[in-house]
Jmol script that loads the backbone (N, CA, C; Angstrom):
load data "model"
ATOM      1  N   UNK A   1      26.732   4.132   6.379  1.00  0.00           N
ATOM      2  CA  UNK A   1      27.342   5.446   6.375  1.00  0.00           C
ATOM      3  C   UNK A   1      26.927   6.239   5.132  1.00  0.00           C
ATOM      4  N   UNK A   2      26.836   5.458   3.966  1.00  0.00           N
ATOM      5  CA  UNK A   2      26.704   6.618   3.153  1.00  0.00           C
ATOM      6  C   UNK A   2      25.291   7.296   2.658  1.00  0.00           C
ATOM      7  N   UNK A   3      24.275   6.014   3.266  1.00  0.00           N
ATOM      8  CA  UNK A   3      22.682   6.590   3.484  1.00  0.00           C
ATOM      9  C   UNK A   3      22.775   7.874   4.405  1.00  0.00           C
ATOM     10  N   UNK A   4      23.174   8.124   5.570  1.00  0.00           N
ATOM     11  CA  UNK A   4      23.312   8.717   6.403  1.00  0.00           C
ATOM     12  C   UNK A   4      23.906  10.041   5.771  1.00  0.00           C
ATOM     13  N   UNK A   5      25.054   9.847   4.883  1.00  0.00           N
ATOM     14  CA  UNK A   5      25.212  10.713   4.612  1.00  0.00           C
ATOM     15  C   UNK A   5      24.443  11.811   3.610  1.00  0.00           C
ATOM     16  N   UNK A   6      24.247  10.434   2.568  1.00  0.00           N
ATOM     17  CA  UNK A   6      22.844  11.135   1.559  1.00  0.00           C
ATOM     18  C   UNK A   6      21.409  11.870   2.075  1.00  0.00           C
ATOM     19  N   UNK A   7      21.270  11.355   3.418  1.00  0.00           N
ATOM     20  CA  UNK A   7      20.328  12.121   3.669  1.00  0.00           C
ATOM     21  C   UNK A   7      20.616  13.311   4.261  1.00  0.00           C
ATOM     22  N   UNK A   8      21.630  13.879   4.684  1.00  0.00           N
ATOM     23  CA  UNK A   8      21.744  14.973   4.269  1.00  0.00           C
ATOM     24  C   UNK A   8      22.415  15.889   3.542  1.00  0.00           C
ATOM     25  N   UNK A   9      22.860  15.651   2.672  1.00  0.00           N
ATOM     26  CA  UNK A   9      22.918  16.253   1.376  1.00  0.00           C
ATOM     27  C   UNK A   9      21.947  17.270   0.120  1.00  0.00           C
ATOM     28  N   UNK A  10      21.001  16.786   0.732  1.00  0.00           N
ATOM     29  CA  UNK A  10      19.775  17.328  -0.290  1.00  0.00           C
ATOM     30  C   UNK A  10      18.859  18.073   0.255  1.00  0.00           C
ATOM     31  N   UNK A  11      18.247  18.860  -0.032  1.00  0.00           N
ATOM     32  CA  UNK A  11      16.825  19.290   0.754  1.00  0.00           C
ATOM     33  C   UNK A  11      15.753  18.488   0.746  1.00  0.00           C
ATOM     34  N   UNK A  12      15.742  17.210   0.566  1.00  0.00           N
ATOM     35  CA  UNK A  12      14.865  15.867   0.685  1.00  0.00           C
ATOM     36  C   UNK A  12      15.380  15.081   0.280  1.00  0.00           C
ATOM     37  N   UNK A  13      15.083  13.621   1.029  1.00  0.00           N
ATOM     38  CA  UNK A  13      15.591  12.164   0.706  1.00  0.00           C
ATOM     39  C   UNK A  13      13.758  11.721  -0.161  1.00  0.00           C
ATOM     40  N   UNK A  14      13.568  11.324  -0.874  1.00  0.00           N
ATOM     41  CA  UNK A  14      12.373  10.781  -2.205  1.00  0.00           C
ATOM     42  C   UNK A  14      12.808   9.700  -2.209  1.00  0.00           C
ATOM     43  N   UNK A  15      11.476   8.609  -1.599  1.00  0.00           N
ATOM     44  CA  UNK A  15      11.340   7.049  -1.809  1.00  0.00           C
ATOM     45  C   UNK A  15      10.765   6.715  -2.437  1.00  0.00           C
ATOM     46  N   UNK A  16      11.081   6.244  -3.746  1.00  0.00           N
ATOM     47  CA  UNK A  16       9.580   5.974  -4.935  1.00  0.00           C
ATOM     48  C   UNK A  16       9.705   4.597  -4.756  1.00  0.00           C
ATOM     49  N   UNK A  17      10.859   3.603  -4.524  1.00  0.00           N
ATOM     50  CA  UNK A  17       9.913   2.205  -4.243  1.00  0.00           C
ATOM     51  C   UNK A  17      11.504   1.858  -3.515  1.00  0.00           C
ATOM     52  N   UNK A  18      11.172   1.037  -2.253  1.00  0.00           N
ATOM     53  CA  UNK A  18      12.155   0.083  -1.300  1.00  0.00           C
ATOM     54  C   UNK A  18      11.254  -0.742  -0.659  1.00  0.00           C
ATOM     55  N   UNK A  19      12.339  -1.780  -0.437  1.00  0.00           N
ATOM     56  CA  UNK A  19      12.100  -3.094   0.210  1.00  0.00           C
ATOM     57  C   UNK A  19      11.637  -2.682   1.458  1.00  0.00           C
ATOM     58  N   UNK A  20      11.804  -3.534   2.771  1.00  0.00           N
ATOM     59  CA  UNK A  20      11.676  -4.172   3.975  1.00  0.00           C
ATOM     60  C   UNK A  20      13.145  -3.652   4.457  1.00  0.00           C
ATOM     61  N   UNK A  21      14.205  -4.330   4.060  1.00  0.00           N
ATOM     62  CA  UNK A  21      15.711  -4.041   3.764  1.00  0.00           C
ATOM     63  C   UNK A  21      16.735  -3.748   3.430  1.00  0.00           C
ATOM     64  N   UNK A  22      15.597  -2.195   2.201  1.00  0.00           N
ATOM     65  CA  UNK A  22      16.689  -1.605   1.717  1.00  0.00           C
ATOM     66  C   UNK A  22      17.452  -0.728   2.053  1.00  0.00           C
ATOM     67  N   UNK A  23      18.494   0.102   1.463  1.00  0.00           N
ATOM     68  CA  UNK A  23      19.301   1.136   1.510  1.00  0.00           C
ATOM     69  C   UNK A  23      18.316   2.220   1.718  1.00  0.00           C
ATOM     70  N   UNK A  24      16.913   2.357   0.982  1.00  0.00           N
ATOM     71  CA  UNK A  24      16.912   3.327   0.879  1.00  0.00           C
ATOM     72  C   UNK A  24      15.964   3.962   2.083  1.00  0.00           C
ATOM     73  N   UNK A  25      15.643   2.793   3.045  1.00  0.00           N
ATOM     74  CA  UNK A  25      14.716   2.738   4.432  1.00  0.00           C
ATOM     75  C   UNK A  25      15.653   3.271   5.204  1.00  0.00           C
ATOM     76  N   UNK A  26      16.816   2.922   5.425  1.00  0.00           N
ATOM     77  CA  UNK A  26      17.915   3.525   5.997  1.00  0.00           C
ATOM     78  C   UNK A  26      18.089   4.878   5.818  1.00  0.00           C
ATOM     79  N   UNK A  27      17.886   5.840   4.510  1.00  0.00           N
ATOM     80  CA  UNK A  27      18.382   6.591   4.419  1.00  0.00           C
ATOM     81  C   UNK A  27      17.510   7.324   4.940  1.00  0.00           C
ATOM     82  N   UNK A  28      16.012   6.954   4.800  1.00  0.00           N
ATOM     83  CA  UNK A  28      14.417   7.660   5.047  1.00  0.00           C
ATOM     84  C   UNK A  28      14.447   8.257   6.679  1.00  0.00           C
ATOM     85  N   UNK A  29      15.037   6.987   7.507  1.00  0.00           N
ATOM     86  CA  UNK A  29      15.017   6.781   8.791  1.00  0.00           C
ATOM     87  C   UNK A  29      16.092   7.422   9.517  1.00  0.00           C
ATOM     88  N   UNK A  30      17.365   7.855   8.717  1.00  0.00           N
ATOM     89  CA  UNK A  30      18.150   8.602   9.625  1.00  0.00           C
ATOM     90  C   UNK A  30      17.781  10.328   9.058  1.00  0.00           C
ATOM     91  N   UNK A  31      16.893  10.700   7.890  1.00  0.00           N
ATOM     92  CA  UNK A  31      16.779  11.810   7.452  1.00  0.00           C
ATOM     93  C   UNK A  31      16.203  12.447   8.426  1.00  0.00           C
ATOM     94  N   UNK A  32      14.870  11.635   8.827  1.00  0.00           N
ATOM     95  CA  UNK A  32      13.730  11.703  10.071  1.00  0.00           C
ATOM     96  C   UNK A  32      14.278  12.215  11.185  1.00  0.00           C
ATOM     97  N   UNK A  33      15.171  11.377  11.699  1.00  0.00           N
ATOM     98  CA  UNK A  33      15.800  11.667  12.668  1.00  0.00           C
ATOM     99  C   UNK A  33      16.696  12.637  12.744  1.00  0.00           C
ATOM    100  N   UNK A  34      17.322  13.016  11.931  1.00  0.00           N
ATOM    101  CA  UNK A  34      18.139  14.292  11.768  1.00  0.00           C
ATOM    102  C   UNK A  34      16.950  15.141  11.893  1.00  0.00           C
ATOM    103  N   UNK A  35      15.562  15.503  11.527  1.00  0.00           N
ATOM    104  CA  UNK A  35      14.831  16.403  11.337  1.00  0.00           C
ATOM    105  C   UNK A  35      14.647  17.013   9.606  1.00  0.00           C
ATOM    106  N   UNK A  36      15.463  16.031   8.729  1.00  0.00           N
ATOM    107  CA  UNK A  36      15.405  16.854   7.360  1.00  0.00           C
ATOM    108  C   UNK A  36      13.904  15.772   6.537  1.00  0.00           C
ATOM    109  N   UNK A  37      13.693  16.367   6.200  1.00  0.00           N
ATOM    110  CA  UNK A  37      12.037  16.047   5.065  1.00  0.00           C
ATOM    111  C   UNK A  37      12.224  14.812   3.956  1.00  0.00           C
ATOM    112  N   UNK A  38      11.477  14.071   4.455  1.00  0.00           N
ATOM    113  CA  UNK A  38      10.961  13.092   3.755  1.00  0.00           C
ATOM    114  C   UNK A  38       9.953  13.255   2.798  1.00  0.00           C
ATOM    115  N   UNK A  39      10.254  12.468   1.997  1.00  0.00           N
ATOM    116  CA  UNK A  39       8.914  12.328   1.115  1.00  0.00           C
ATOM    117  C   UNK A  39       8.509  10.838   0.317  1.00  0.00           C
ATOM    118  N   UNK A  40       7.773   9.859   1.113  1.00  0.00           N
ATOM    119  CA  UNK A  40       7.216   8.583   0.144  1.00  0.00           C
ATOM    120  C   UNK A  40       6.133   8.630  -1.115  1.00  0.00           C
ATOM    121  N   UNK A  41       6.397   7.784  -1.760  1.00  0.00           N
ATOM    122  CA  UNK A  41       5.321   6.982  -2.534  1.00  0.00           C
ATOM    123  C   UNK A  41       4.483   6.233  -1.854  1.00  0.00           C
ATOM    124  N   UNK A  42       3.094   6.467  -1.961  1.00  0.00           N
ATOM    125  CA  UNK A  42       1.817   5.751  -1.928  1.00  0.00           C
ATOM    126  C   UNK A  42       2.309   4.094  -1.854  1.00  0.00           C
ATOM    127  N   UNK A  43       3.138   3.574  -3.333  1.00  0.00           N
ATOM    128  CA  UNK A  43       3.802   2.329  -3.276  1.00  0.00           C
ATOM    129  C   UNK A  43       4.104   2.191  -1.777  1.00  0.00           C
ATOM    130  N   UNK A  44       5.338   2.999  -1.744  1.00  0.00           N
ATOM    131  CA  UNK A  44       5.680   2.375  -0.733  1.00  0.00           C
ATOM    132  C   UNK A  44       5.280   2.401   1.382  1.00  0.00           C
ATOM    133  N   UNK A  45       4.408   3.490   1.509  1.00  0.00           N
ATOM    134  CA  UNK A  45       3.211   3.151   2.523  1.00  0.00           C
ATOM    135  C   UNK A  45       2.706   1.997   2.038  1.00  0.00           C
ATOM    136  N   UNK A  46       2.258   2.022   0.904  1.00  0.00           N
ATOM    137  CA  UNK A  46       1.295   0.578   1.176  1.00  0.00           C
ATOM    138  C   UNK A  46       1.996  -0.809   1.295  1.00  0.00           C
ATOM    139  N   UNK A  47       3.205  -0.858   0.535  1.00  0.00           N
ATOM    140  CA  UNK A  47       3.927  -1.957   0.553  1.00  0.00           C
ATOM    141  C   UNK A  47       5.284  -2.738   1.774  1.00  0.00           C
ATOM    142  N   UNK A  48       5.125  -1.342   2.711  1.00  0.00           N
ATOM    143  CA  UNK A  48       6.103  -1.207   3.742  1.00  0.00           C
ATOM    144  C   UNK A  48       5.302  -1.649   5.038  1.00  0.00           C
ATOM    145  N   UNK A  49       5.943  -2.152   6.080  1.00  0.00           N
ATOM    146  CA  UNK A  49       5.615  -1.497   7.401  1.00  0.00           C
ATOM    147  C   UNK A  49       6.471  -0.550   7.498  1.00  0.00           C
ATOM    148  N   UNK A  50       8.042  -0.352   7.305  1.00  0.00           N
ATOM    149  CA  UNK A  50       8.768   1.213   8.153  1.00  0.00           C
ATOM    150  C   UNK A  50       8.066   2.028   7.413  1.00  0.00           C
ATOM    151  N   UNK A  51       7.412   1.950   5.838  1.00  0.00           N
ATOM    152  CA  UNK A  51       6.731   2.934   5.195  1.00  0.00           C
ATOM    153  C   UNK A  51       5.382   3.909   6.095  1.00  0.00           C
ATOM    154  N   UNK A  52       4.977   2.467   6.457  1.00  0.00           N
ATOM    155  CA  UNK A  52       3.639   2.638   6.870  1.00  0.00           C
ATOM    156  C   UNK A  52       3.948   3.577   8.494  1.00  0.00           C
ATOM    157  N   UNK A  53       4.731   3.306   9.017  1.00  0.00           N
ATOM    158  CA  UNK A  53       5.228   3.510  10.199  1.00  0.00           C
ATOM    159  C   UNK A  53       5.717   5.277  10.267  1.00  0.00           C
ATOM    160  N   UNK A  54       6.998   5.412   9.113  1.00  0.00           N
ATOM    161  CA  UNK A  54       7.140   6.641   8.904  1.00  0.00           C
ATOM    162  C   UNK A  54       6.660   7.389   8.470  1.00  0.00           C
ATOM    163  N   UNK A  55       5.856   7.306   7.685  1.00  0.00           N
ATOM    164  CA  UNK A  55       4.292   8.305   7.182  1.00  0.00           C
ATOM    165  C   UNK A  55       3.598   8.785   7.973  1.00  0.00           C
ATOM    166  N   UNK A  56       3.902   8.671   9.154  1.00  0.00           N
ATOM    167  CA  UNK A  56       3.117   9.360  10.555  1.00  0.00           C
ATOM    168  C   UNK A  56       3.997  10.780  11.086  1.00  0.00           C
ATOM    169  N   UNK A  57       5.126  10.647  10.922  1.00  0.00           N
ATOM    170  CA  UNK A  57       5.994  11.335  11.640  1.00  0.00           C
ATOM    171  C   UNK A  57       6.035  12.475  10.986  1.00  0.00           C
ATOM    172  N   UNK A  58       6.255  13.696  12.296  1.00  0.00           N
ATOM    173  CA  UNK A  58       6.454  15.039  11.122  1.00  0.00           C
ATOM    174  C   UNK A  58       8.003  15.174  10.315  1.00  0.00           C
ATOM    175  N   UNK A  59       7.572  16.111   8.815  1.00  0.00           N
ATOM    176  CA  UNK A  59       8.463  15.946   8.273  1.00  0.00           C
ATOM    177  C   UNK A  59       8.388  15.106   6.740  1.00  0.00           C
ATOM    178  N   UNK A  60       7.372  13.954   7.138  1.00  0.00           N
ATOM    179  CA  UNK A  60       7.550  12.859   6.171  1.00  0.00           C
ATOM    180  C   UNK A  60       6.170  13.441   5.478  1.00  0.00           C
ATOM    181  N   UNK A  61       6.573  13.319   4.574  1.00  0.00           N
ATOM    182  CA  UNK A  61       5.577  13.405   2.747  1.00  0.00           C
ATOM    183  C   UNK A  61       5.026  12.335   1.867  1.00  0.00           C
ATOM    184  N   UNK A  62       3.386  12.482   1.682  1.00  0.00           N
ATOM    185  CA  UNK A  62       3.070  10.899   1.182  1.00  0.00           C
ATOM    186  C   UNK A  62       2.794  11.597  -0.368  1.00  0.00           C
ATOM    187  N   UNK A  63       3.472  10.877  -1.399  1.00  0.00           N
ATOM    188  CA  UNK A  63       2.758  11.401  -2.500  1.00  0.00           C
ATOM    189  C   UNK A  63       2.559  10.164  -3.286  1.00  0.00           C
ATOM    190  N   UNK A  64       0.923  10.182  -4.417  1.00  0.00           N
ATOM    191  CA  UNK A  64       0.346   9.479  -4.863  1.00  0.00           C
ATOM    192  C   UNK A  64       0.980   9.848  -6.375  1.00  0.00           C
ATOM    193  N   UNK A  65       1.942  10.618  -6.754  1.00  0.00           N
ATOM    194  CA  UNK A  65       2.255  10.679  -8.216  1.00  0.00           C
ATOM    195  C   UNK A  65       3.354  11.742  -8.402  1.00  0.00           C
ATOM    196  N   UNK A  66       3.974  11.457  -9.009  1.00  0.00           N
ATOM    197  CA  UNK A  66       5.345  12.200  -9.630  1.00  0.00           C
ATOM    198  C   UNK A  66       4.716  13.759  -9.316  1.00  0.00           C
ATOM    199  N   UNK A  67       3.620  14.138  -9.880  1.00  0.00           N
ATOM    200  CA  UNK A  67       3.662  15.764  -9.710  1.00  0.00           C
ATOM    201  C   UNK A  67       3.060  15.894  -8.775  1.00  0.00           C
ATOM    202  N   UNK A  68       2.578  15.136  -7.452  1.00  0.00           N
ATOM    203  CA  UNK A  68       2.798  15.333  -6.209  1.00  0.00           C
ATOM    204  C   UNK A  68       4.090  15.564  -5.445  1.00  0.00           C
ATOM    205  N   UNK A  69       4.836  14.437  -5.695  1.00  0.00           N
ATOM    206  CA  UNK A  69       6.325  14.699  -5.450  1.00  0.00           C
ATOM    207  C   UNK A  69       7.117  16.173  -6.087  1.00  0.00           C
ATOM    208  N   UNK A  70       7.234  16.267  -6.993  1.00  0.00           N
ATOM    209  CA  UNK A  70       7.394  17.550  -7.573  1.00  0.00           C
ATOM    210  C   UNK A  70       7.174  18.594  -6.548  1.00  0.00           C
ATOM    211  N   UNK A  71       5.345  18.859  -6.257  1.00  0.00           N
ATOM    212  CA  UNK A  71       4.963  19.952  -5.364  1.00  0.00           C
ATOM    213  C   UNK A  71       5.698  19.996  -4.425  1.00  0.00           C
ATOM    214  N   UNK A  72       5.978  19.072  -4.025  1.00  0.00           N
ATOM    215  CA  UNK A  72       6.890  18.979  -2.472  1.00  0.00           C
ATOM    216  C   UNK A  72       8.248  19.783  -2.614  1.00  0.00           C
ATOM    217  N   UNK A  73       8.745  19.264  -3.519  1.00  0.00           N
ATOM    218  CA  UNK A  73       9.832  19.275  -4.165  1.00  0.00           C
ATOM    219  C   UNK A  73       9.973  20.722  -4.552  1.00  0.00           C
ATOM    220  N   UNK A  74       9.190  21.424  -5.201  1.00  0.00           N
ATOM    221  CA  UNK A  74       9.135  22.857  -5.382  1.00  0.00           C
ATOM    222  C   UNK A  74       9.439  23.584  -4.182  1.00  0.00           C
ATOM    223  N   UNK A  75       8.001  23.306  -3.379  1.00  0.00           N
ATOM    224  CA  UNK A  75       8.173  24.000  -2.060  1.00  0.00           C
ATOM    225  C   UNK A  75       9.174  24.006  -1.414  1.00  0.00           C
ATOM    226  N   UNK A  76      10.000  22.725  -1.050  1.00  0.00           N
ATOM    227  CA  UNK A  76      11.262  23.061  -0.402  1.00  0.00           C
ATOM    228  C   UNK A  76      12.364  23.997  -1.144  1.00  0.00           C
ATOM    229  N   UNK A  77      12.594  23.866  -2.671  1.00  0.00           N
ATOM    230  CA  UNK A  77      13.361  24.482  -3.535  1.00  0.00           C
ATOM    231  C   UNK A  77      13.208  25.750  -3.143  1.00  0.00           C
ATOM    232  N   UNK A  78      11.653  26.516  -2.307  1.00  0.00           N
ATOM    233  CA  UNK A  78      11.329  27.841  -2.817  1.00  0.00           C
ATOM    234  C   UNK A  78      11.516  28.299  -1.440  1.00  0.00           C
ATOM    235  N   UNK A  79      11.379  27.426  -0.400  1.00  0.00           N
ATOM    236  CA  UNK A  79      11.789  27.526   1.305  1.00  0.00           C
ATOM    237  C   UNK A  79      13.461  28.361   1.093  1.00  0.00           C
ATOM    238  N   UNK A  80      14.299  26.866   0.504  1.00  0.00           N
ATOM    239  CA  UNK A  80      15.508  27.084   0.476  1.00  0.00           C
ATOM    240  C   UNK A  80      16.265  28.340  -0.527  1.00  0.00           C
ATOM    241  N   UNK A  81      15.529  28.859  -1.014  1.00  0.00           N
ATOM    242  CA  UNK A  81      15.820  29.997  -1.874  1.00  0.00           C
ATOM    243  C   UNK A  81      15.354  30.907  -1.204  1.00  0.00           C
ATOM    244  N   UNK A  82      14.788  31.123  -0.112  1.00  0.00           N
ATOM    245  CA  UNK A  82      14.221  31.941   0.551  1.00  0.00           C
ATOM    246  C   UNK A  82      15.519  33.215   1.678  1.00  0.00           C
ATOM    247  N   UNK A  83      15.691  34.660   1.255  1.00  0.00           N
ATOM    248  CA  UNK A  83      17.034  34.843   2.132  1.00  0.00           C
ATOM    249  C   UNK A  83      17.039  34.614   3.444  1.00  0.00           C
ATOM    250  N   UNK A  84      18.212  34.412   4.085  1.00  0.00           N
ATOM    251  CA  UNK A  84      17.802  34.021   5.833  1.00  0.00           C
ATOM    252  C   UNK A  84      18.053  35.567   6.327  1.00  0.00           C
ATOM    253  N   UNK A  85      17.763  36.041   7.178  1.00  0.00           N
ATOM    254  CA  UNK A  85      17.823  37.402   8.200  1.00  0.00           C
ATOM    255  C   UNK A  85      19.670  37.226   9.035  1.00  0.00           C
ATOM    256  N   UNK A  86      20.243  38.500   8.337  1.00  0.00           N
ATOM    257  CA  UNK A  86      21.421  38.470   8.601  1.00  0.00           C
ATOM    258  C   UNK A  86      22.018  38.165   9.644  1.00  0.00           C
ATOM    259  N   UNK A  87      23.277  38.069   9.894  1.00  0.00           N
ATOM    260  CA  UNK A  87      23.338  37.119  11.547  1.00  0.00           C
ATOM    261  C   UNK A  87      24.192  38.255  12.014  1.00  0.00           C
ATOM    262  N   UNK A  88      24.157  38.846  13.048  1.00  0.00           N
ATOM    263  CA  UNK A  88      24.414  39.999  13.493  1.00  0.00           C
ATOM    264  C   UNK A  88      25.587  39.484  14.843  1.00  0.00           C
ATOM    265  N   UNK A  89      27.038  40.229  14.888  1.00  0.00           N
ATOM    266  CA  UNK A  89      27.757  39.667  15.783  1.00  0.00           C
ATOM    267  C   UNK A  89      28.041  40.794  16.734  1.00  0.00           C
TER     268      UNK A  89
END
end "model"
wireframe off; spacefill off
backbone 0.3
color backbone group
């Protein structure tokens, strides 16, 4: 429950290193599925199969270094700061 919940909470769930069985595969995997943005470490594609597995799917983000992650990380910051078009009743 509370992976589930963390993933959406944020404008990205960021995997810099998990197991086979961790918490934090859980959290990767219900973010996905909700539709909210992923983003892995290189580590962990290479060290995963769900890594390797979810790195395919849209949504999910592979980064090879902290200021890769960052970029990502910006961009959504600058998505979500972005105004939405008023909702008209």
């Amino acid at each position: 429950m509370r992976n589930a919940t963390m993933s959406g909470m944020g404008l990205a769930s960021v995997v810099v290193e998990a197991g086979e069985h961790s918490g934090a595969r859980i959290q990767a995997r219900v973010a996905v599925e909700h539709g909210r943005p992923v983003i892995l470490t290189d580590l962990v594609v290479e060290r995963t199969q769900w890594g390797r597995e979810l790195s395919t799917r849209p949504g999910v983000f592979v980064a090879s270094s902290i200021t890769e992650v960052m970029k990502v990380v910006d961009r959504f910051v600058q998505i979500a700061a972005e105004p939405s078009l008023p909702v008209l009743c």
